[in-house]
MIZAMI-772167 format. One record per residue: x, y, z of N, C-alpha, C, O in turn. Coordinates in pm, whole numbers, padded with zeros to 5 digits, always signed. Last residue first. Layout:
N
XYZXYZXYZXYZ/...
// end
This chain:
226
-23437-23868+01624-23369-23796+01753-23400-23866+01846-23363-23838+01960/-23480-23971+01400-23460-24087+01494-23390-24019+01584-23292-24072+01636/-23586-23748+01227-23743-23849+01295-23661-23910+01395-23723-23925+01501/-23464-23506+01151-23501-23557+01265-23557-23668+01348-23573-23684+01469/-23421-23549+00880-23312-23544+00938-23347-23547+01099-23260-23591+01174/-23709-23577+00829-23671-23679+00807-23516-23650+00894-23493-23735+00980/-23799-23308+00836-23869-23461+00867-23794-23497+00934-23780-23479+01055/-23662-23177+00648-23589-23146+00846-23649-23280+00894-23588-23356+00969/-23732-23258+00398-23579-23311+00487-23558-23289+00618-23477-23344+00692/-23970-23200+00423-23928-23350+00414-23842-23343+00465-23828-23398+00574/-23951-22895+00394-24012-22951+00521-23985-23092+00535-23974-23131+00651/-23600-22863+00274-23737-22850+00258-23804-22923+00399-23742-22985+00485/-23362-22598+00402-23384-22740+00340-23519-22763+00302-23575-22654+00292/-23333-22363+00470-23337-22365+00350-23397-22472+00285-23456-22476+00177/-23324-22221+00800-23284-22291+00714-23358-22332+00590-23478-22335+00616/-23228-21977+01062-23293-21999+00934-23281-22091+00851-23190-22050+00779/-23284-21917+01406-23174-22024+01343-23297-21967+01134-23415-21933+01124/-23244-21754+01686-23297-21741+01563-23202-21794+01462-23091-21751+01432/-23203-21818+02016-23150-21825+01917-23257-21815+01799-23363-21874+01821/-23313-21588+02266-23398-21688+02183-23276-21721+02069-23246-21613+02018/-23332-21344+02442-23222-21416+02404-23267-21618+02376-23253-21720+02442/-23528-21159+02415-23553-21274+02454-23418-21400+02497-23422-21505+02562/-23354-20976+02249-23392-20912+02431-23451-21051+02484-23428-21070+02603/-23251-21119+02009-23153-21090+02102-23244-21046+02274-23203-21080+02385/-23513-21158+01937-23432-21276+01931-23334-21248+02076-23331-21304+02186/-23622-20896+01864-23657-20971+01971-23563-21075+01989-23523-21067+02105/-23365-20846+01658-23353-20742+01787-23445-20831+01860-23379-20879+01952/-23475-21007+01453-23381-21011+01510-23328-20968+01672-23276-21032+01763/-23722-20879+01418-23713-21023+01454-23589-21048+01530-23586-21096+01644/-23643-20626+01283-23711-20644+01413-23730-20744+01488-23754-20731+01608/-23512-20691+01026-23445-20643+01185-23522-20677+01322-23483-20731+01426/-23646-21041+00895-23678-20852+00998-23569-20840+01036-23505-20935+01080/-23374-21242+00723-23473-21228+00854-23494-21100+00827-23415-21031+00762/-23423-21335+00361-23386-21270+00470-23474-21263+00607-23596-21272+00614/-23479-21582+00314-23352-21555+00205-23308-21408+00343-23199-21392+00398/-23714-21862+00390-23677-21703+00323-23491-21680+00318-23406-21768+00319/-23715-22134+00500-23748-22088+00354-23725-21958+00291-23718-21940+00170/-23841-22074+00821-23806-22179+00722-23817-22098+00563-23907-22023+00525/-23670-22008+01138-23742-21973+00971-23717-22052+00908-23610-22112+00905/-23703-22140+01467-23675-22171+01338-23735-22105+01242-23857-22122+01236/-23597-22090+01780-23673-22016+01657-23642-22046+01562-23537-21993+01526/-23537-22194+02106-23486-22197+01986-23606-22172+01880-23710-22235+01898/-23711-22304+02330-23559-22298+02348-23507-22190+02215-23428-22102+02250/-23976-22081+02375-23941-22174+02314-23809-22182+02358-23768-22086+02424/-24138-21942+02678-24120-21891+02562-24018-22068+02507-23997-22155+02591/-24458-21828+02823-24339-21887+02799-24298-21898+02652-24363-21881+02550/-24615-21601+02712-24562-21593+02834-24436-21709+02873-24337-21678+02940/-24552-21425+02424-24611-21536+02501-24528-21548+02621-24409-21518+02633/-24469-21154+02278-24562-21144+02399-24635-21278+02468-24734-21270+02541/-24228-21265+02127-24201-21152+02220-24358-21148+02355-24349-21142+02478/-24401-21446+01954-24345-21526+02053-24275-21410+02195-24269-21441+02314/-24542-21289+01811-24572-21367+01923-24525-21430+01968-24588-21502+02045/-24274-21182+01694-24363-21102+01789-24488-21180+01871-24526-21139+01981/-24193-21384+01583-24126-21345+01658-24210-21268+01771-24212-21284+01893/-24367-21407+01341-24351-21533+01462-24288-21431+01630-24337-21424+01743/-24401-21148+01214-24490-21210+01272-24477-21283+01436-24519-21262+01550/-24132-21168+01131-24127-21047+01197-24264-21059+01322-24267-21021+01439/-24063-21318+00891-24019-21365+01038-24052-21254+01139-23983-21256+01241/-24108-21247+00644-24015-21182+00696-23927-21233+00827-23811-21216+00863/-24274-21468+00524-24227-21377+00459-24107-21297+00494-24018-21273+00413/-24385-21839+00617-24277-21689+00673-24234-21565+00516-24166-21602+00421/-24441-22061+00603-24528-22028+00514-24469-21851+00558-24532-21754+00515/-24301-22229+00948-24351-22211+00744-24433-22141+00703-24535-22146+00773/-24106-22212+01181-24200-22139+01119-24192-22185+00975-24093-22178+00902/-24055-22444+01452-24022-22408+01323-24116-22340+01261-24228-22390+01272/-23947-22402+01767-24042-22410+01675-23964-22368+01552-23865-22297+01538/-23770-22657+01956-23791-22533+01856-23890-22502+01828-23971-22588+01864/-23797-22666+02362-23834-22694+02230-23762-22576+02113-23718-22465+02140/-23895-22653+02637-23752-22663+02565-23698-22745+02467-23614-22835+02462/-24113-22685+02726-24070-22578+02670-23959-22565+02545-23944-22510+02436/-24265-22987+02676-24180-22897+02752-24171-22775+02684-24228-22767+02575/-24450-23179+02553-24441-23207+02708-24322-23070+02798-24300-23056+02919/-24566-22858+02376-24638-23031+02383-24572-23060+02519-24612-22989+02612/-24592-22650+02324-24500-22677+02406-24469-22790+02392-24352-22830+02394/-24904-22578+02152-24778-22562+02102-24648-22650+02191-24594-22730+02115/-25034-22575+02348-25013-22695+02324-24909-22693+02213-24838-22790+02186/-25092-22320+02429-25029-22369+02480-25030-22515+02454-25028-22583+02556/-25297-22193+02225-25116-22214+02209-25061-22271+02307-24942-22286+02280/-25555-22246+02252-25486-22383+02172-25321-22341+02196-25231-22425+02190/-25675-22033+02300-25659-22153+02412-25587-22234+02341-25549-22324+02416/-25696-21866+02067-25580-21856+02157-25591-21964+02260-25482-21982+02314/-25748-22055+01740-25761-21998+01894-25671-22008+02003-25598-22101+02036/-25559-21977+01444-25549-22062+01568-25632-22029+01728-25567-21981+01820/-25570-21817+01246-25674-21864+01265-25687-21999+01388-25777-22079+01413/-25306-21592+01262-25500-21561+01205-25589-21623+01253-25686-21566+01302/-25125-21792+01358-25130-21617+01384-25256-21599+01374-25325-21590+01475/-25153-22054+01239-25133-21999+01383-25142-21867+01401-25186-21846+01514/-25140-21985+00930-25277-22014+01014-25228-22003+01132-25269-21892+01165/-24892-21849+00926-25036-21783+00867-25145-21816+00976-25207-21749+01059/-24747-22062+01006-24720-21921+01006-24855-21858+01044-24905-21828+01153/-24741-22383+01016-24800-22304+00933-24790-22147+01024-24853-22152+01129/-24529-22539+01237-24616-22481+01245-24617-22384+01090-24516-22324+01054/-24371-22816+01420-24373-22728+01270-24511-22664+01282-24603-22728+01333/-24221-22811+01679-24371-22779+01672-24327-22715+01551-24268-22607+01545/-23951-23036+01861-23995-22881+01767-24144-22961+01748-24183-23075+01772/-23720-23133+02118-23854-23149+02036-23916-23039+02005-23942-22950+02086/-23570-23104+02329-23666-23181+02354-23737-23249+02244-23792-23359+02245/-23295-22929+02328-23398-22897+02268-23443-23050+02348-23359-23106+02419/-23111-22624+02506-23106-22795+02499-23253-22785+02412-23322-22683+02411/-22828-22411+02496-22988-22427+02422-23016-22563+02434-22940-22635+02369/-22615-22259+02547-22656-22339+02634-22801-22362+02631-22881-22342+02723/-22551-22194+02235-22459-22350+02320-22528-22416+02450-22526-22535+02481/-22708-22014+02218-22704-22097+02111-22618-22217+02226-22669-22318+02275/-22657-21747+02246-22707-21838+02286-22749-21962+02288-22831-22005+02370/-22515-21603+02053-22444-21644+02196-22485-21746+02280-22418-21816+02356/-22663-21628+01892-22574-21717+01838-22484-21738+01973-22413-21833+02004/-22870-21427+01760-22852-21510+01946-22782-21581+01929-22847-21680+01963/-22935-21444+01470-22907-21373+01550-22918-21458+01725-22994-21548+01761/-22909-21674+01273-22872-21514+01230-22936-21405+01339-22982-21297+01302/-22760-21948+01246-22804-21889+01306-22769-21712+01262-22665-21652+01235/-22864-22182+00940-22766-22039+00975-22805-21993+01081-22925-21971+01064/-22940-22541+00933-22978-22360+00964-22830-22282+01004-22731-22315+01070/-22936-22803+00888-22867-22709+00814-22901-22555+00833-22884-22468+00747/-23020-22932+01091-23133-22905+01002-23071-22822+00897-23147-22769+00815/-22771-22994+01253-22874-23125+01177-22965-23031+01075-22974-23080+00962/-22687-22750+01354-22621-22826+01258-22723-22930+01188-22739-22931+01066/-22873-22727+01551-22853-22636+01377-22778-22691+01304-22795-22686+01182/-22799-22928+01735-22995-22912+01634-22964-22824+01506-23011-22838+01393/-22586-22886+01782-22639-23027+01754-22730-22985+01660-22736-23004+01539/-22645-22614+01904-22569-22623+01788-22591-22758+01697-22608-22754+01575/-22825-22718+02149-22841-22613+02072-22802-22671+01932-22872-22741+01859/-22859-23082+02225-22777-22937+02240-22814-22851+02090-22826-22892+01975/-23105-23263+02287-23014-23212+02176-22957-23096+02237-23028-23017+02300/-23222-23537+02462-23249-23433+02468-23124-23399+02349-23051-23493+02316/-23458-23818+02332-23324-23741+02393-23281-23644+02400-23293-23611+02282/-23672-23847+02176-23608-23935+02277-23525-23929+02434-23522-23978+02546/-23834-23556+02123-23749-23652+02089-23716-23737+02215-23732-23700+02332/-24136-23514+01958-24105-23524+02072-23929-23621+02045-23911-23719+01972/-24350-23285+01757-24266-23415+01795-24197-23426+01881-24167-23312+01916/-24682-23168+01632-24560-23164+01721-24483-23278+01753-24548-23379+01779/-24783-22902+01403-24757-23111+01423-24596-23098+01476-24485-23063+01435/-25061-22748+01343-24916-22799+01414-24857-22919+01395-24910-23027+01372/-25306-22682+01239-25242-22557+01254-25105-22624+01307-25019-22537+01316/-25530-22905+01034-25472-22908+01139-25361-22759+01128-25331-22725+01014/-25893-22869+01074-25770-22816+01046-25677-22830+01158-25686-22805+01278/-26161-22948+01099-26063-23021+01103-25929-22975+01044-25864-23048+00969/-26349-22737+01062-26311-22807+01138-26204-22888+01210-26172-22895+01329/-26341-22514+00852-26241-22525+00943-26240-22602+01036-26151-22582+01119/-26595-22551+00745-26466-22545+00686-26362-22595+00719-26295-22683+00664/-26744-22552+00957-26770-22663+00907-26592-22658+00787-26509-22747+00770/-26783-22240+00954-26698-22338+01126-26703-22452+01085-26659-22520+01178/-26901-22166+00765-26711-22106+00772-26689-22215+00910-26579-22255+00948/-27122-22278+00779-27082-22325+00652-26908-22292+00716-26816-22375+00713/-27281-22127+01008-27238-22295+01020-27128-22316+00886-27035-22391+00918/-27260-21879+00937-27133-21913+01074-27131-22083+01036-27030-22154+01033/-27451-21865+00699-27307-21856+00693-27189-21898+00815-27073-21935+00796/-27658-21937+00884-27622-22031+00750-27454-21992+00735-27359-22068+00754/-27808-21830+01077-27693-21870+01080-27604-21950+01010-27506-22013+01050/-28059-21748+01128-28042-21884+01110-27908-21918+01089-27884-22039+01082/-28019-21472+01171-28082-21505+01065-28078-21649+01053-28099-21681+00936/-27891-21484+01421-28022-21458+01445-28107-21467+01296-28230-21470+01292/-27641-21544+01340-27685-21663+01409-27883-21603+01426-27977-21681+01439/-27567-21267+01194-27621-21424+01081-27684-21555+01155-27749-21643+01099/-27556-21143+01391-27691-21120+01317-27710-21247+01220-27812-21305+01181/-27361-21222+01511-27466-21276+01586-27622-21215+01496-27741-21233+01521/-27124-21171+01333-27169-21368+01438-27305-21372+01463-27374-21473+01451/-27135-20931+01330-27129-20993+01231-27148-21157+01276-27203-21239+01202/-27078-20837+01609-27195-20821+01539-27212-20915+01409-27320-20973+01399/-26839-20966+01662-26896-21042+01741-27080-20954+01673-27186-21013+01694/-26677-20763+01476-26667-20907+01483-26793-20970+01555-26856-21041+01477/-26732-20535+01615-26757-20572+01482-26763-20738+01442-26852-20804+01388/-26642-20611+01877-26760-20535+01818-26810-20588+01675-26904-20661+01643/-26336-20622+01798-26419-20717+01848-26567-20686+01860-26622-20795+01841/-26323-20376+01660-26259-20477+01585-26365-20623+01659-26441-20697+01598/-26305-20208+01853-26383-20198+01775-26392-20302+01668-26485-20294+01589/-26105-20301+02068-26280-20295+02094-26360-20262+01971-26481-20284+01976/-25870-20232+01916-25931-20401+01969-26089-20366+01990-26177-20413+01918/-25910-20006+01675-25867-20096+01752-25938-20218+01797-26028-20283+01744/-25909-19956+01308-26007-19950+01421-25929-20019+01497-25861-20103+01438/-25706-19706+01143-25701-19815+01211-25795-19864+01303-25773-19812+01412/-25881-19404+01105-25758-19440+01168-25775-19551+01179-25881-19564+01240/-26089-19333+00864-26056-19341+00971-25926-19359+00995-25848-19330+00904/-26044-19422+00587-26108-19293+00615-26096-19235+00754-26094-19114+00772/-26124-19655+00474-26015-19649+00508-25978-19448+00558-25873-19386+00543/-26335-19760+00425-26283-19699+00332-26128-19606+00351-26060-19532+00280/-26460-19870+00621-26381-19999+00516-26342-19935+00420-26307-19997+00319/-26463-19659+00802-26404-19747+00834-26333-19809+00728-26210-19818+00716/-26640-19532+00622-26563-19460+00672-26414-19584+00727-26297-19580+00688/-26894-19752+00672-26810-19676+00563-26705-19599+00530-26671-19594+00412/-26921-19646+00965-26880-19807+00885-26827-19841+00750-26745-19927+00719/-27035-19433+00972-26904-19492+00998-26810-19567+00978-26687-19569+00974/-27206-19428+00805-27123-19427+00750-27015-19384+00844-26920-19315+00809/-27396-19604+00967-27370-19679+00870-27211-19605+00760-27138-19668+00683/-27319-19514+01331-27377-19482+01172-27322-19567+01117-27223-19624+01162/-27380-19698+01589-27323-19604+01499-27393-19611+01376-27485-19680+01333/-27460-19974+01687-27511-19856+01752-27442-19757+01702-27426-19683+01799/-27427-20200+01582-27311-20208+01649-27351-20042+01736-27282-20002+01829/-27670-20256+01446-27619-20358+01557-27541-20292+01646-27558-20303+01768/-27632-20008+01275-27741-20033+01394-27731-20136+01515-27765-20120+01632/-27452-20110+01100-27425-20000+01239-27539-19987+01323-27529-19952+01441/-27526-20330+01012-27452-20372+01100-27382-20254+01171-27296-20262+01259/-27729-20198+00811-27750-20293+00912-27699-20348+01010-27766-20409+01094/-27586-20034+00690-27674-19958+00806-27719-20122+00891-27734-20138+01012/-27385-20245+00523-27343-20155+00598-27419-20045+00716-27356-19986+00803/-27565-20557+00533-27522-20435+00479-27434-20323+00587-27429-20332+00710/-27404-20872+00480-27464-20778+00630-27499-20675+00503-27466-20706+00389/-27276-21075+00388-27405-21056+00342-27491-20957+00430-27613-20960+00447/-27058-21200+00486-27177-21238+00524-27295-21214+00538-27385-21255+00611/-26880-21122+00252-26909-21244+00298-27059-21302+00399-27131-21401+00387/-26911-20832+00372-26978-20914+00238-27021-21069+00253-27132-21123+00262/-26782-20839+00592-26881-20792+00592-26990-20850+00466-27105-20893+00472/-26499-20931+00491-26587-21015+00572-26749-20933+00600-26835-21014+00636/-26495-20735+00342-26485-20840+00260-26502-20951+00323-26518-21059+00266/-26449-20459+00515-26577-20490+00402-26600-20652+00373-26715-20696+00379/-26250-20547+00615-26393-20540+00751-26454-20569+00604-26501-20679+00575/-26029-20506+00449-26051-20683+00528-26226-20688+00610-26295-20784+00646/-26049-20284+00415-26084-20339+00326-26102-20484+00369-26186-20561+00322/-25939-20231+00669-26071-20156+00683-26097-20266+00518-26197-20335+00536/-25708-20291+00679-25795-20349+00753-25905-20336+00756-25983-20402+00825/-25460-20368+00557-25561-20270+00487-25683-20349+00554-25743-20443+00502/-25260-20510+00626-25207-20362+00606-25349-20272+00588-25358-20150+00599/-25413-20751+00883-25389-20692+00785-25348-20553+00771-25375-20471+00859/-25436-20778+01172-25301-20787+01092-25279-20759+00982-25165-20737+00942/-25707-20732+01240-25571-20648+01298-25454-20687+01223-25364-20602+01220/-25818-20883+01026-25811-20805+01047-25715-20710+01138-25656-20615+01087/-25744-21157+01162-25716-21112+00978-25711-20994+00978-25605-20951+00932/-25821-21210+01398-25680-21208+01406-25645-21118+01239-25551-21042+01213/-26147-21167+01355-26020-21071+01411-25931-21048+01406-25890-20932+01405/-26160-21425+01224-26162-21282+01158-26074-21172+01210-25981-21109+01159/-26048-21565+01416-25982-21619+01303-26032-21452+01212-25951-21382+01151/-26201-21538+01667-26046-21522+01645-25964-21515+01489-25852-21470+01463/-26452-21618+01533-26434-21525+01589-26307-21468+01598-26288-21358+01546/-26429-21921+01538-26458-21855+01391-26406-21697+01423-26324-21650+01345/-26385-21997+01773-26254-21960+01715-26268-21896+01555-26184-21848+01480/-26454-21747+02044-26489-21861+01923-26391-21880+01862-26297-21802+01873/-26289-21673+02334-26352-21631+02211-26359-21749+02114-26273-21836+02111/
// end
């Protein structure tokens, strides 16, 4: 899938108020509401129904529908709006991955970044790291195409990731519960509390979930001569 494409979708299924997320990309691109149920072969006040929250949650097929109508009536109007939002986002970067020298034991690594482990702490000793992937939260979840996560890993698995821009940690976790490989070690950055629910994946993955406080300079920097 496109990645302009992924990036609405992903907004939408994740938002609390998804049907108000359909209108406000719907606007954005200037559709009307009978115009893009005719695309999509329903009523217009379905569609209304939808961004009014009137319905139930639309799922994946309707979500991708919608999505992939909204691409292809603006590409059949000349497509002013798809070029302007994929010109935005060109050059975004969603990671920045590092590689260490040498390999780190678990605890080694929490200790250096000053993190609390707050759940898998059993697991924690026989954790070797390689090298973390700071990653923006937000944009990897919403607006990262899915062919791109596996470069998350960079040369191994047996890595951290570090999460920024985290409210709960409840997000990361859960993609990390359904990627097929999975990290050495889970970093939050910046909040005050983990999810339960984060937690509980931590433990069935048996993933250490480390949290720390410091700023993005200092883990920098407390890492650069691993």
């Amino acid at each position: 899938m496109d990645k302009l494409n992924v990036k609405i979708a992903g907004e939408i299924a994740l938002s609390e108020a998804p049907g108000a997320t359909m209108r406000k990309w719907r606007e954005i691109f200037g559709i009307t509401q009978a115009e893009l149920g005719k695309f999509m072969g329903i009523t217009a006040s379905t569609i209304s129904d939808y961004e009014g929250n009137r319905r139930k949650s639309p799922g994946i097929a309707i979500v991708r529908r919608f999505v992939e109508a909204l691409i292809q009536i603006d590409l059949d109007k000349e497509g002013t709006v798809v070029k302007r939002l994929r010109e935005e986002n060109k050059d975004e970067k969603f990671f920045e991955l590092v590689e260490f020298s040498k390999a780190m034991a678990g605890p080694e690594f929490a200790k250096l970044i000053d993190a609390k482990v707050v759940a898998g702490s059993e697991f924690l000793e026989g954790k070797k790291v390689l090298g973390y992937t700071l990653m923006d939260s937000i944009k990897v979840i919403l607006e990262m195409p899915y062919s791109e996560f596996p470069k998350l890993y960079g040369m191994s698995p047996e890595r951290a990731f570090v999460f920024t821009g985290v409210s709960t940690g409840r997000s990361p976790m859960v993609v990390v519960r359904v990627s097929q490989v999975k990290p050495s070690i889970v970093v939050i950055h910046g909040i005050d509390k983990i999810d339960r629910l984060a937690m509980k994946i931590s433990q069935v993955e048996k993933i250490p979930l480390l949290l720390t406080k410091i700023t993005v300079e200092e883990l920098k920097e407390k890492l650069k001569n691993v």
